[in-house]
N, C-alpha and C positions, 0 to 999 in steps of 0.2 A: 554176360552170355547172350549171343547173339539170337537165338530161339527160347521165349519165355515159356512156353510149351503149349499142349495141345489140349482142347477144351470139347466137351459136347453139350453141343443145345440141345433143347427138345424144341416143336411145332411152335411157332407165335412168339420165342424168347427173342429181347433183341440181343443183340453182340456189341450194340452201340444207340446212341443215339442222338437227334440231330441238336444242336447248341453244346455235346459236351465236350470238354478239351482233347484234343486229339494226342495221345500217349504213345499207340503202338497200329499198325497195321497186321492188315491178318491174309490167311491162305486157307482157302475151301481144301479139304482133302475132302470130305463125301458129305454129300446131301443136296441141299436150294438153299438161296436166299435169297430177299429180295433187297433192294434199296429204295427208299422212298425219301417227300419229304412232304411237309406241311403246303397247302395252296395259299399262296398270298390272298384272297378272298375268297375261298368257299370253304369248308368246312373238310372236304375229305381231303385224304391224301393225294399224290401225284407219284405212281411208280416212277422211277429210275430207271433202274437194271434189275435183272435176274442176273445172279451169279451161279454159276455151275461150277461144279469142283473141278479143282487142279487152276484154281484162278486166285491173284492176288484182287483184295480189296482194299477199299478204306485207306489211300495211301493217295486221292488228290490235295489232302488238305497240307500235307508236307511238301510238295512243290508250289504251296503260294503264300500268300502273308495271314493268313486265316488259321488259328490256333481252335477254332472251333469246329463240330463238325455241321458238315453240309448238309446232310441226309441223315436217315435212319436206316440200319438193317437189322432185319429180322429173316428168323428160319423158315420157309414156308414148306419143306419138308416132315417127314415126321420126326427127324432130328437131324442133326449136321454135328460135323466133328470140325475145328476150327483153330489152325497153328495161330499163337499171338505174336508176337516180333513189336520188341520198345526200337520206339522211331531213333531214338540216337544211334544204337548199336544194329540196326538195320542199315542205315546210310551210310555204315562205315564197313559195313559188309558190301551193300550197293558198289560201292566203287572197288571193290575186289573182285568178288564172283561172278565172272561173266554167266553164267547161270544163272541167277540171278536177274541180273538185268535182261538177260533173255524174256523170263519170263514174266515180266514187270512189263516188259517193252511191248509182249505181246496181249495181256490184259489193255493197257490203256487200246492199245490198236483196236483190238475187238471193240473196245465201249464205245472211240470214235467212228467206227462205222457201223455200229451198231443203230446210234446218234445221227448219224446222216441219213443211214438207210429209214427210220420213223420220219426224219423230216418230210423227204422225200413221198416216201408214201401217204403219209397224210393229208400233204396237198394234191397230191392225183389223183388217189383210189377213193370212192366211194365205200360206203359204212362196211359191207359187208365182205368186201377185198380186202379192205383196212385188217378187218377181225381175223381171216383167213391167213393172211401174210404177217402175222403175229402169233396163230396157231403156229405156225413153222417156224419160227425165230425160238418159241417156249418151248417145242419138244424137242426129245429126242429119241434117237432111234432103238428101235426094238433088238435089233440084231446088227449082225456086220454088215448085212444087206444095204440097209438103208431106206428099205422102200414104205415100211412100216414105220410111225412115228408113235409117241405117247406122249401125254401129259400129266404127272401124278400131282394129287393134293392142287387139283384144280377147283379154281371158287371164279362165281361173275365177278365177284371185287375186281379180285385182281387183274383181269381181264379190262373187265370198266374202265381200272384206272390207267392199265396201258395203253390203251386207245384211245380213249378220251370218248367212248360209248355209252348210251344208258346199259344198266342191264336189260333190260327189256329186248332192246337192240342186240344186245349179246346171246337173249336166249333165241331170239328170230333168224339170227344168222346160221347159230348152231342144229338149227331144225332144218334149215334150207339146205345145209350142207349136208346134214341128216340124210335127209330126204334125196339127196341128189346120189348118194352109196358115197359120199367121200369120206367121212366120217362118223363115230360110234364114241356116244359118251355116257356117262351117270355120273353121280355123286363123286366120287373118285378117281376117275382118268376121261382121257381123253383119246382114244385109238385113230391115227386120220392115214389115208392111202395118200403117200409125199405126191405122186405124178399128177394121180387125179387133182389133187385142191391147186399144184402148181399151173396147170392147165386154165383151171377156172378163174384163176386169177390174173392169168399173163392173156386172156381171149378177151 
């Protein structure tokens, strides 16, 4: 059967994790996730990707000689609902389904300019652009408009480790953007006006 079926996480469960054999790929239907992996010398982790649903995951290690996994993901949601798909009978679907491949094609696309786009910025922008223009990549929109953004089951970690920021740095930025009306946060979201932060960033 080509769909092993559909699973829910709760907040912090992993769906996988890094070093174990790679069996099946999977498909966000609702919630977050992150991917991460171990720092070859320090001690914390190194995000990856946020996944957002309606996205395949977990399916680099089947186009290369690497039986094991790369990363870890976890739910950073307060839960995620998660299709499984065993890797032989996915690939023999893969070369059927153009739907499939569609949307396979367009995951990896997203990750590699996702990929570029950090490169990129990291070597241009200063600490507090950096942070900003990564607020924007992790939320998403309030309504159809687009002009409101959020960010739920927001932590400095996570932040930290996408940017390569202290927290400290992370809480500094987020009071200056505070401070400036761009945006509005607490313990649980992150509210930011898209034009204003885009502005402060591209000036």
């Amino acid at each position: 059967m080509y769909r092993k079926g559909k699973s829910t996480y709760t907040k912090k469960q992993h769906v996988y994790l890094e070093s174990e054999y790679t069996h099946s790929i999977y498909y966000l239907v609702e919630g977050s996730i992150r991917t991460y992996r171990r720092h070859s010398t320090k001690p914390n982790n190194v995000t990856c990707q946020i996944i957002r649903e309606g996205t395949f995951f977990g399916y680099f290690e089947i186009f290369s000689s690497n039986t094991k996994r790369l990363n870890s993901a976890c739910v950073i949601s307060k839960s995620a609902v998660v299709e499984q798909y065993l890797v032989s009978d996915f690939l023999i679907k893969l070369q059927k389904d153009k739907e499939v491949q569609y949307d396979l094609y367009c995951a990896m696309a997203q990750y590699e300019s996702e990929l570029w786009n950090r490169i990129i910025v990291f070597r241009e922008y200063e600490s507090y652009r950096k942070i900003g223009w990564m607020l924007l990549k992790m939320a998403t929109p309030i309504d159809h408009s687009g002009e409101d953004l959020e960010i739920r089951d927001f932590t400095h970690l996570l932040l930290s480790e996408y940017t390569g920021s202290s927290r400290q740095t992370i809480t500094s930025a987020l009071n200056y953007y505070r401070n400036l009306g761009v945006l509005e946060y607490n313990r649980r979201y992150i509210l930011i006006k898209k034009d204003l932060l885009s502005k402060l960033i591209d000036s």
